[in-house]
C-alpha positions as CSV (number, residue, x, y, z in Angstrom):
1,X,10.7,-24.8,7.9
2,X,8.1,-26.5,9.0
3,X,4.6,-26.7,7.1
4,X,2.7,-25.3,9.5
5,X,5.3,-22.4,9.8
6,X,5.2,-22.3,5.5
7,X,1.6,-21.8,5.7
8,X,1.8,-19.3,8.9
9,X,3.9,-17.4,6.7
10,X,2.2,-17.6,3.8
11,X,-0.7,-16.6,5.3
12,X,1.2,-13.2,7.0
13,X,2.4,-12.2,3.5
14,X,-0.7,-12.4,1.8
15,X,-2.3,-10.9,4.5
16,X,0.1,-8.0,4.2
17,X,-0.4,-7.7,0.4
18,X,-4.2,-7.8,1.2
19,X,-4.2,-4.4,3.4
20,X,-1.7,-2.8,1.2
21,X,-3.7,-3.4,-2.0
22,X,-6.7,-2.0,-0.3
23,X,-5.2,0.9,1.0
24,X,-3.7,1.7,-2.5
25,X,-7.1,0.7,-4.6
26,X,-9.0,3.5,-1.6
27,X,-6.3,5.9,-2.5
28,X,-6.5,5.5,-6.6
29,X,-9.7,4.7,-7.4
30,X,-11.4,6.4,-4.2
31,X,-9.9,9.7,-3.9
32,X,-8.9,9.7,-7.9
33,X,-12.0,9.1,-9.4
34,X,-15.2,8.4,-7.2
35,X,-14.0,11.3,-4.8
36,X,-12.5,13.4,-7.7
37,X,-15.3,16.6,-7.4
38,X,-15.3,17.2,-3.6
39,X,-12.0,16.9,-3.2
40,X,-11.8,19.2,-6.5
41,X,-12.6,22.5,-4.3
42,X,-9.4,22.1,-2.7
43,X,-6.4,23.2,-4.0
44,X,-2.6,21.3,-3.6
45,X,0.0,23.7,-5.7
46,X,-2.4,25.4,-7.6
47,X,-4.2,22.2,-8.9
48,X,-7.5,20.4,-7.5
49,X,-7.2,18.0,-4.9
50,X,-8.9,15.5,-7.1
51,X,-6.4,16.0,-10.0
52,X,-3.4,15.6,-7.9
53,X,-4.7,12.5,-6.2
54,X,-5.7,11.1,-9.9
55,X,-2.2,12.1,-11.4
56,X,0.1,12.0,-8.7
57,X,-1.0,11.2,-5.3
58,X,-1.7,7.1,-6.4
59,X,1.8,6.9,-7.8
60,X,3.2,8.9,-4.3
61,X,1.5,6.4,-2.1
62,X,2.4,3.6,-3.9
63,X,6.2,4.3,-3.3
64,X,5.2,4.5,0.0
65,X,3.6,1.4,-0.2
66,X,6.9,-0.4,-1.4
67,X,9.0,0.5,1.1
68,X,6.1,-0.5,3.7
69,X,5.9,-3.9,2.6
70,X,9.6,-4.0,2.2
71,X,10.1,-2.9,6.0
72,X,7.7,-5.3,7.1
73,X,8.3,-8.1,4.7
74,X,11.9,-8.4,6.4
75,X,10.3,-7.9,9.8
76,X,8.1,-11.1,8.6
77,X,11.1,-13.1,7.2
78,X,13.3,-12.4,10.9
79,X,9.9,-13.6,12.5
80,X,9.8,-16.9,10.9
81,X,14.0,-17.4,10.9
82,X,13.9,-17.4,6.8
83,X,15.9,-13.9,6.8
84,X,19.1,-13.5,4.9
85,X,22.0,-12.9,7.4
C-alpha cells in the first residue's frame, strides 16, 4: 500500500469513528440526560422515554453502532484492497 493510500485510509476510518461517536455521544448524553424531562412524558413499556434512553436506549444503539462500523469497515478495507480473502 502506498502512503498516500495509508493515509486515505486512515483518514476514512477515523472519519467513520468520528460520525459514529457523535451519533452515540447525541444519543447517550443528549436524549439520556440533557433531553431526559421532555422526553419523560412519553412512555416506552411503561417507563419514561428519558429513562429508557438513559438505561437502555445508549447501550441498544451502541450495538447498532458496532455492527455499522463493522459493515462499513469491511466495505473500507475491499475499497483500499487490504481485505482478508
Amino acid at each position: 500500500m502506498t502512503p498516500e493510500n495509508r493515509a486515505a485510509y486512515w483518514k476514512s476510518n477515523l472519519w467513520l469513528l468520528a460520525m459514529l461517536l457523535a451519533v452515540w455521544f447525541a444519543v447517550s448524553f443528549g436524549l439520556g440526560i440533557l433531553l431526559v424531562e421532555p422526553l419523560n412524558t412519553i412512555s416506552l413499556g411503561g417507563y419514561p422515554l428519558g429513562f429508557w434512553f438513559a438505561q437502555q436506549g445508549s447501550i441498544y444503539i451502541f450495538l447498532v453502532l458496532i455492527f455499522i462500523y463493522a459493515i462499513n469497515m469491511n466495505r473500507l478495507d475491499k475499497k483500499f484492497d487490504v481485505d482478508e480473502e
